[in-house]
C-alpha positions in Angstrom: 6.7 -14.9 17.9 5.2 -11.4 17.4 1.9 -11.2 16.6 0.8 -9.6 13.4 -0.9 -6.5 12.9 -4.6 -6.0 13.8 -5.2 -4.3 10.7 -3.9 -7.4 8.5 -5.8 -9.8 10.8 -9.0 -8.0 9.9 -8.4 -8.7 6.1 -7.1 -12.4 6.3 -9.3 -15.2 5.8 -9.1 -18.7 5.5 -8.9 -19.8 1.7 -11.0 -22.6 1.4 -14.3 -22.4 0.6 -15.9 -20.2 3.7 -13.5 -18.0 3.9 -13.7 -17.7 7.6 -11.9 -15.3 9.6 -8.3 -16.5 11.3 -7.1 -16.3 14.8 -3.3 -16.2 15.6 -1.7 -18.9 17.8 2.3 -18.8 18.1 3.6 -19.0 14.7 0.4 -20.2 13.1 -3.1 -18.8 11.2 -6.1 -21.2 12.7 -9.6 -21.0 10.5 -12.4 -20.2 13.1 -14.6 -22.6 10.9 -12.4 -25.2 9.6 -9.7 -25.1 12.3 -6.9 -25.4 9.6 -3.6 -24.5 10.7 -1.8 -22.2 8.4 2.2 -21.1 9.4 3.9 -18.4 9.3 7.2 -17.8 8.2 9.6 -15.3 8.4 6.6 -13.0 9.7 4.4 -14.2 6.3 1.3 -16.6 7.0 1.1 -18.9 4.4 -2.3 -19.2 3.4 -2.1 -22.3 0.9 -4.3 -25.2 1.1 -1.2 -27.0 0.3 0.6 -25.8 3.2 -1.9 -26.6 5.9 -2.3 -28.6 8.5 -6.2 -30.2 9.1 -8.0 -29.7 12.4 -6.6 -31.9 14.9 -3.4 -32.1 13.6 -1.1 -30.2 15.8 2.3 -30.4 17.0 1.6 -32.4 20.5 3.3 -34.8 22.3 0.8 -37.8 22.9 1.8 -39.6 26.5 
């Protein structure tokens, strides 16, 4: 996964309620408040409440 551009990164923010800036990891948005995981497809994030995942909730094997 490519990352996206700097410029866009300055103007995304996390859309719940503080509106917090996002970092990049692989092919997701993560809040730098919240720690919501937003995805990114197809090169889009998808910044819907609806769409993502809560803190804590990523895609890890447990062992």
């Amino acid at each position: 996964m490519h990352a996206l551009d700097d410029r866009l990164m300055e103007i995304l923010a996390c859309p719940a309620e503080d509106h917090a800036p996002l970092r990049q990891e692989a092919a997701e948005l993560v809040c730098t408040v919240c720690a919501r995981r937003y995805p990114i497809v197809d090169g889009i994030p998808v910044l819907l409440l609806s769409e993502a995942q809560p803190a804590g909730t990523a895609d890890e094997s447990t062992g």
